[in-house]
FIDO-776587 format. One record per residue (C-alpha): residue in one letter; residue number from 1; x, y, z. Coordinates in steps of 0.02 Angstrom, whole numbers, plus 50000, padded with zeros to 5 digits. Example, Ala and Ser with C-alpha at 12.3 -4.5 7.8 and 13.67 -1.06 7.14 Angstrom:
residues 2
residu_num_east_north_up
a_1_50615_49775_50390
s_2_50684_49947_50357
***
This chain:
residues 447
residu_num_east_north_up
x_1_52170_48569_51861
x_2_52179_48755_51792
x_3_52332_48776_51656
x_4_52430_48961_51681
x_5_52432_49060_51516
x_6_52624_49010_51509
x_7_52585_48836_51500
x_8_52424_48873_51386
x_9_52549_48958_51249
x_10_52690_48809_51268
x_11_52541_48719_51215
x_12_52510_48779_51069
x_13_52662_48802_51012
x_14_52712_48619_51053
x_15_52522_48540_50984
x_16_52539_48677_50812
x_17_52707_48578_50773
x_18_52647_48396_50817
x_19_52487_48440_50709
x_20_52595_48496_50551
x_21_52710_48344_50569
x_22_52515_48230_50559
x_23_52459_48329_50411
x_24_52631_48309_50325
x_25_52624_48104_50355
x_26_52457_48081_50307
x_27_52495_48195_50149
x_28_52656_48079_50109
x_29_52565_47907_50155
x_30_52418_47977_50020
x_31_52511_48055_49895
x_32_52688_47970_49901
x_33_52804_48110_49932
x_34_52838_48246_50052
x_35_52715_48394_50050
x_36_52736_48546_50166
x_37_52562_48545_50230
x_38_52466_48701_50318
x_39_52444_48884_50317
x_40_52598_48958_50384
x_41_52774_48899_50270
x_42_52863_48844_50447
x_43_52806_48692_50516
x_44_52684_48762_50600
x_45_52485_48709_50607
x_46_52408_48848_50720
x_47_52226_48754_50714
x_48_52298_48594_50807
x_49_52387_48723_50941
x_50_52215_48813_50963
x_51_52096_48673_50976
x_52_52236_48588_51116
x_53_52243_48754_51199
x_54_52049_48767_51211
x_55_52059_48584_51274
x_56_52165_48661_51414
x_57_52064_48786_51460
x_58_51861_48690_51455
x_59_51911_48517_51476
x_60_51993_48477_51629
x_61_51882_48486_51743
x_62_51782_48317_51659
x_63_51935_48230_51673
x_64_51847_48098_51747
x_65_51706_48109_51656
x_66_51765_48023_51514
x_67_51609_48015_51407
x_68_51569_48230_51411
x_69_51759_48220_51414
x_70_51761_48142_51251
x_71_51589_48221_51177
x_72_51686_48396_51225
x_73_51822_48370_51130
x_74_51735_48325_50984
x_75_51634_48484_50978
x_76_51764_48617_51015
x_77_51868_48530_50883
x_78_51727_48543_50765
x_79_51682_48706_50802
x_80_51872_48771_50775
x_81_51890_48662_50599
x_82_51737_48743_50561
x_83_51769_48926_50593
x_84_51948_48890_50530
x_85_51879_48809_50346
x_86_51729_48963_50341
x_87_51870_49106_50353
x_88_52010_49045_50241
x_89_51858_48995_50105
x_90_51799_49191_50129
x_91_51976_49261_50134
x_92_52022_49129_49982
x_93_51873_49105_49886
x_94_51909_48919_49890
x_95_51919_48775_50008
x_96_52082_48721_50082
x_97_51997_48531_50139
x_98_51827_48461_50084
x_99_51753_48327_50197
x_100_51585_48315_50080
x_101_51624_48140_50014
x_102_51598_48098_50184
x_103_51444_48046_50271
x_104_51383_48169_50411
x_105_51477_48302_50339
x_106_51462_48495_50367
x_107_51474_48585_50211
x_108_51630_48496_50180
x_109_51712_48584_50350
x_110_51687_48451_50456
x_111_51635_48249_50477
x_112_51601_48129_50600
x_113_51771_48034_50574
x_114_51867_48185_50602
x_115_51793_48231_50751
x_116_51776_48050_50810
x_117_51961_48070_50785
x_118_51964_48257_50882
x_119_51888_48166_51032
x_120_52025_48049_51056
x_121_52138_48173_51039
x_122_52035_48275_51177
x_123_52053_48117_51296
x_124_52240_48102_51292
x_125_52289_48258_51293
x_126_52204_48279_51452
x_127_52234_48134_51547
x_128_52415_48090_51465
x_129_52506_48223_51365
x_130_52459_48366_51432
x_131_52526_48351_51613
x_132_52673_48279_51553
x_133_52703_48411_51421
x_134_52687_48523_51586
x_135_52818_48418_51651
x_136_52923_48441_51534
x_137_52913_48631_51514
x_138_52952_48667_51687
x_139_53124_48555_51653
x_140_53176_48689_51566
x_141_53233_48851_51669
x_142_53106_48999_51646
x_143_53190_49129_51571
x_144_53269_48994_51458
x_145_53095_48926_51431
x_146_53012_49111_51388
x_147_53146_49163_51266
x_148_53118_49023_51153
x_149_52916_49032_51173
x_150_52937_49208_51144
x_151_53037_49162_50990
x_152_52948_49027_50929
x_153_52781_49137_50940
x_154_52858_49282_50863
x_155_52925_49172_50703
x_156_52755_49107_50679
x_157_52673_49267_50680
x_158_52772_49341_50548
x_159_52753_49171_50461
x_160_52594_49216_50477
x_161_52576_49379_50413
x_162_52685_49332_50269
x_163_52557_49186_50228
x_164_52416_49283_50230
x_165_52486_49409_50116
x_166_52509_49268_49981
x_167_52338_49216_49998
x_168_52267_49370_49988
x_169_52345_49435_49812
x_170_52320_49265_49773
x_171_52125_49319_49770
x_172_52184_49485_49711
x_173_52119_49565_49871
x_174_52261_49672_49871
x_175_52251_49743_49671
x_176_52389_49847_49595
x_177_52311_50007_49644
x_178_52336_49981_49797
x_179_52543_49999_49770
x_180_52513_50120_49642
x_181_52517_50247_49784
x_182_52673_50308_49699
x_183_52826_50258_49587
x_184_52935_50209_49732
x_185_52794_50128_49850
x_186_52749_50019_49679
x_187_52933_49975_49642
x_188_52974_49907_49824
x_189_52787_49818_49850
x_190_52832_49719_49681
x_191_52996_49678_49751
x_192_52902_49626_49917
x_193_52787_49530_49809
x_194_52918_49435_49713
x_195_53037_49403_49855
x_196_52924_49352_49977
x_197_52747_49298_49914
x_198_52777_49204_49756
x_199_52862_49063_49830
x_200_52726_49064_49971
x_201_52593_49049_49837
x_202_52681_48911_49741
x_203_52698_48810_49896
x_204_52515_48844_49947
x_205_52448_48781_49773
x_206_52546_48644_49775
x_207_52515_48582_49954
x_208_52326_48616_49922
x_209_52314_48583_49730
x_210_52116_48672_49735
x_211_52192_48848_49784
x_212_52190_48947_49611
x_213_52214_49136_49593
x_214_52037_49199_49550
x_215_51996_49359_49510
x_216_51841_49424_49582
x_217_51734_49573_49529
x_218_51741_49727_49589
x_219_51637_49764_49760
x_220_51569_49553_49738
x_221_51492_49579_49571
x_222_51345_49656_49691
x_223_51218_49793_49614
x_224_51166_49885_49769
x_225_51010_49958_49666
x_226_50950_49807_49665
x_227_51021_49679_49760
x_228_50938_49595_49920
x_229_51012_49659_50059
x_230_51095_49505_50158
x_231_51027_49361_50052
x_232_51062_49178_50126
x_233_51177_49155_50266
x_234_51283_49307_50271
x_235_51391_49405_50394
x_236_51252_49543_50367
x_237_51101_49413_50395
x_238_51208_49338_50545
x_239_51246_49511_50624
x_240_51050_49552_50611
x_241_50997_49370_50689
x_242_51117_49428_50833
x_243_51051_49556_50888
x_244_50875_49514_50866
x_245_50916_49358_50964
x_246_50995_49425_51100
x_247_50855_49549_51118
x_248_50720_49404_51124
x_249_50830_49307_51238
x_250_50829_49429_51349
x_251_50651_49462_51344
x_252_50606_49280_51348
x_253_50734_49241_51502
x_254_50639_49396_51600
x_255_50467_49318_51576
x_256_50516_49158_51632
x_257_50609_49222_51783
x_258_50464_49318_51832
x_259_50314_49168_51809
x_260_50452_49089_51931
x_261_50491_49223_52046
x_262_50374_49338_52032
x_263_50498_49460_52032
x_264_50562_49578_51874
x_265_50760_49565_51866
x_266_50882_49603_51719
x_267_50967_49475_51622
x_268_51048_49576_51506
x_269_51232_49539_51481
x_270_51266_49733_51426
x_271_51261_49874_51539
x_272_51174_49962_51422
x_273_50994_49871_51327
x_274_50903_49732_51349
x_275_51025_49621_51256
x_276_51089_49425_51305
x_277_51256_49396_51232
x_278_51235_49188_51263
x_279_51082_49203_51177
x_280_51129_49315_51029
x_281_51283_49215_50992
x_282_51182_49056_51029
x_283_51070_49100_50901
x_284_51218_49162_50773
x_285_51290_48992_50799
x_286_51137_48903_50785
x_287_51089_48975_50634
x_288_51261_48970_50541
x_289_51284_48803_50594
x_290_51143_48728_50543
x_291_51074_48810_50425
x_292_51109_48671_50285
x_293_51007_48551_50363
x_294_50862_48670_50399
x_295_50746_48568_50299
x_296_50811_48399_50385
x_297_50676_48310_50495
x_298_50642_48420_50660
x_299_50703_48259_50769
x_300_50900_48307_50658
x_301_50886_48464_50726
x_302_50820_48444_50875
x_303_50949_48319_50946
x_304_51090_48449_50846
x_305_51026_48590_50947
x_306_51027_48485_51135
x_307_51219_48456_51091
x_308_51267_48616_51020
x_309_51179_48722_51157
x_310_51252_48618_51294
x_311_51422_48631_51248
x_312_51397_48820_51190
x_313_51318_48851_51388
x_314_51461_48758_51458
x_315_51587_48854_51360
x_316_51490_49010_51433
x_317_51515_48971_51590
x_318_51674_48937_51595
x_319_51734_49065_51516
x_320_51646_49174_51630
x_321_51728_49111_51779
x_322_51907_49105_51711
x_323_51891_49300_51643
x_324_51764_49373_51767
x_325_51789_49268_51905
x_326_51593_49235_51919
x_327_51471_49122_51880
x_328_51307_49193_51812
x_329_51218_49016_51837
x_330_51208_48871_51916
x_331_51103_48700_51908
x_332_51205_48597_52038
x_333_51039_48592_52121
x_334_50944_48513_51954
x_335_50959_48308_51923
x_336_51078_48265_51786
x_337_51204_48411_51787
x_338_51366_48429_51744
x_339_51481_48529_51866
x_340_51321_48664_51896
x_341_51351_48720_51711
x_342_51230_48612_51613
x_343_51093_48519_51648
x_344_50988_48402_51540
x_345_50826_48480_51553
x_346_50896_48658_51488
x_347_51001_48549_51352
x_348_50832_48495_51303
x_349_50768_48685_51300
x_350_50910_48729_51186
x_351_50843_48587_51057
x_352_50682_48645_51041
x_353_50752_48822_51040
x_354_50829_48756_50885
x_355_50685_48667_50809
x_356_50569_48820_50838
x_357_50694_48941_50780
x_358_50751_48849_50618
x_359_50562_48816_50569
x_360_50462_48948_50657
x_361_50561_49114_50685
x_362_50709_49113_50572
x_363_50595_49117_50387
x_364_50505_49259_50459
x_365_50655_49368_50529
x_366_50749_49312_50373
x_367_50619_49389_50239
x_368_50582_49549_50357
x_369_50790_49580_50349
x_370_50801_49544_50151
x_371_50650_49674_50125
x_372_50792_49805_50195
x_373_50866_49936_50065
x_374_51042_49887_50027
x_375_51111_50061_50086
x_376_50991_50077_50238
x_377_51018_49890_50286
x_378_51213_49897_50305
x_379_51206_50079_50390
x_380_51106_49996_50514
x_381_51202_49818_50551
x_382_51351_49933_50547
x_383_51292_50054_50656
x_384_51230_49918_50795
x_385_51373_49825_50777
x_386_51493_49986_50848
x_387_51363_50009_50965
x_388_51381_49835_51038
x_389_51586_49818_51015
x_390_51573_49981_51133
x_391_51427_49906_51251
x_392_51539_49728_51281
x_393_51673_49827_51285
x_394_51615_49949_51428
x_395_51516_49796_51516
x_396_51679_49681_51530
x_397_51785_49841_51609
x_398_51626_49849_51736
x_399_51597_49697_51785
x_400_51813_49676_51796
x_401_51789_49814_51908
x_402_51642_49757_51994
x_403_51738_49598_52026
x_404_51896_49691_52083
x_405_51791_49767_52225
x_406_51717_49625_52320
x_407_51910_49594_52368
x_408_51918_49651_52559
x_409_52047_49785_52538
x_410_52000_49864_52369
x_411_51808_49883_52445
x_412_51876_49974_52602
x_413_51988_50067_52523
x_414_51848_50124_52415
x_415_51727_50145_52560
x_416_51846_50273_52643
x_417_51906_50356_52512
x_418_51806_50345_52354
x_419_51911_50458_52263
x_420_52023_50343_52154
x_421_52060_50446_51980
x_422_52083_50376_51808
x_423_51982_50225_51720
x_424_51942_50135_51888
x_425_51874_50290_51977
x_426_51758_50338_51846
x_427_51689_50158_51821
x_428_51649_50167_52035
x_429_51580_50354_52011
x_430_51471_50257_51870
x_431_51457_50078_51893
x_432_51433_50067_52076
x_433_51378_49896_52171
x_434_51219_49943_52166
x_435_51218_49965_52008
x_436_51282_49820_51944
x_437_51187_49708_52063
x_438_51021_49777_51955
x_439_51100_49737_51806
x_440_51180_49565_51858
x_441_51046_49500_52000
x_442_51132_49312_51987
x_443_51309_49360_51985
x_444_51407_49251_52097
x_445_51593_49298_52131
x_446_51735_49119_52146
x_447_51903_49128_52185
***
């Protein structure tokens, strides 16, 4: 069962406010009074409506599968409380929860109870709440039923935007100078400020009693002169590991194809360089998510790495059908797979892809990026990272395209005249068939 993008956003508005009324009883039941609980002001938890609406979206299909169905919840939750805690501690400077007084923690982002809890959650929602909350919506008459998600959307946006503004003066992000554009432009931003932030603030430090204004110094308190350029786990180390991962990936994936084949064929993801998206981001996530526990016995990580790249290759895959309509692999034909997308022997490849990269690869890449000049280092990870926005960027309109024409009437139409203007001509006169079937070799088309 496939959810439309109207019932997807019903979703998470309907999940965001059943999530804020949980985190406002377990508040009361712990501290004995009512606390207004979350990010936004409204009541309004948009990490509950995310993670439901990604349950919508990967999970259905193992509705029967109530084991993977279970394990899959419990990962995509813990991957969205994860990225969710990592930002707002960046954009904050502090944490808004802290699971490390639990056991099997995640720097304090995540813990086995929580996500034991997630993967409940995952299991009715799709086989109980889910199709009747679809039930439900479709009581309602449509244009009835988009003016109020429309509304409801809207309110939590500008909730939204309002929330984050608090936050970020609250880490003086946004500094006086940056109102003292002029007299008038200073007198109405500290009107702004006092009518619409301060309260914000005061609610956010008392719902989360560890969020304290903190002044940072200025550009991080970093001396480029001589500073290491991306030291730890960074976004500039990250951004380096990605690309250098997806390169390898790509390289690696052709040399096994051809010991198999005997036959050279892309498996880039990019019209334009040898690059693997799945494998850059694979390594981006494996690094960033396990980078704690990189000194942890190589059976941790190894059995860490089997669960993270299976449900990373599933995700993949089926995000690949839903946006592309295609599917660039399939193991329906390999013993112990899961609807073509996973198998166990490849889940096994992605643990000791994690095992060899934590131990092996990652030191070495990791001291040849730190020996980078600060200046040189970030003109470079800049520069590559335009370079790839523009590359996905170009590669998704392609292959849209690409998709578009295997429909009957779009590839006659194109085979007679071939003279379509705009965007979509110039991606044929480009991006032919041909062409893309070099770049894409395995790229099966699904309704």
């Amino acid at each position: 069962m496939r959810y439309s993008g109207y019932e997807l956003l019903w979703m998470f508005a309907v999940y965001s406010v059943a999530g804020w009324c949980l985190e406002v009883c377990a508040a009361a039941a712990k501290q004995k009074k009512f606390v207004n609980r979350g990010y936004l002001n409204g009541p309004f938890c948009p990490v509950y409506g995310l993670t439901s609406a990604a349950f919508g979206i990967v999970l259905p299909e193992l509705r029967e599968h109530l084991i993977f169905l279970f394990l899959g919840g419990m990962i995509i939750a813990a991957f969205a409380e994860y990225i969710c805690g990592f930002l707002l501690e960046r954009i904050s400077g502090q944490k808004w929860w802290d699971y490390s007084g639990h056991r099997f923690s995640a720097r304090g982002y995540i813990c086995l109870p929580a996500s034991l809890f997630w993967g409940i959650c995952a299991v009715l929602c799709i086989r109980l709440f889910d199709p009747l909350l679809v039930k439900l919506i479709y009581m309602l008459p449509q244009r009835a039923g988009r003016l109020i998600l429309t509304a409801v959307l809207i309110a939590a946006f500008l909730d939204g935007l309002g929330s984050s503004a608090a936050v970020l003066q609250m880490n003086y992000f946004l500094g006086r100078a940056a109102f003292e554009v002029s007299g008038r432009l200073y007198g109405l931003s500290s009107f702004l400020e006092n009518a619409l932030t301060e309260r914000i603030r005061r609610r956010m430090v008392k719902a989360y009693p560890s969020l304290k204004e903190r002044k940072r110094a200025e550009n991080g308190g970093i001396d480029e002169k001589t500073a290491v350029f991306a030291r730890g786990c960074c976004f500039y180390k990250l951004a380096m590991l990605f690309f250098i991962g997806a390169f390898l990936g790509d390289i690696t994936e052709t040399i096994f194809c051809y010991t198999r084949t005997g036959i050279i064929m892309s498996r880039s993801s990019v019209v334009y360089g040898p690059f693997s998206i799945v494998w850059g981001l694979g390594c981006v996530l494996l690094t960033a998510f396990l980078y704690p526990y990189r000194e942890k016995n190589d059976r941790y990580i190894f059995l860490a790495g089997t669960i993270l790249g299976g449900a990373y290759e599933y995700i993949c895959s089926v995000f690949s059908e839903l946006v592309f309509g295609t599917v660039f692999w399939d193991y329906s034909a390999i013993p112990f797979n899961l609807g073509g997308r996973i198998n166990l022997l490849y889940c096994f490849f992605w643990g000791i892809v994690a095992v060899v990269w934590l131990k092996m690869l990652y030191p070495i890449l990791s001291g040849w990026i730190e020996k980078l000049p600060v200046k040189w280092g970030k003109l470079l990870s800049n520069s590559l990272i335009l370079f790839m926005v523009f590359d996905m960027a170009l590669s998704g309109l392609a292959l849209g395209r690409y998709s578009a024409r295997q429909d009957e009437k779009t590839a006659v139409s194109q085979t007679v005249s071939g003279e379509e203007g705009g965007l979509n001509g110039w991606l044929d006169r480009h991006f032919p068939d041909e062409r893309m079937k070099r770049i894409y070799p395995n790229a099966k088309f699904v309704d």
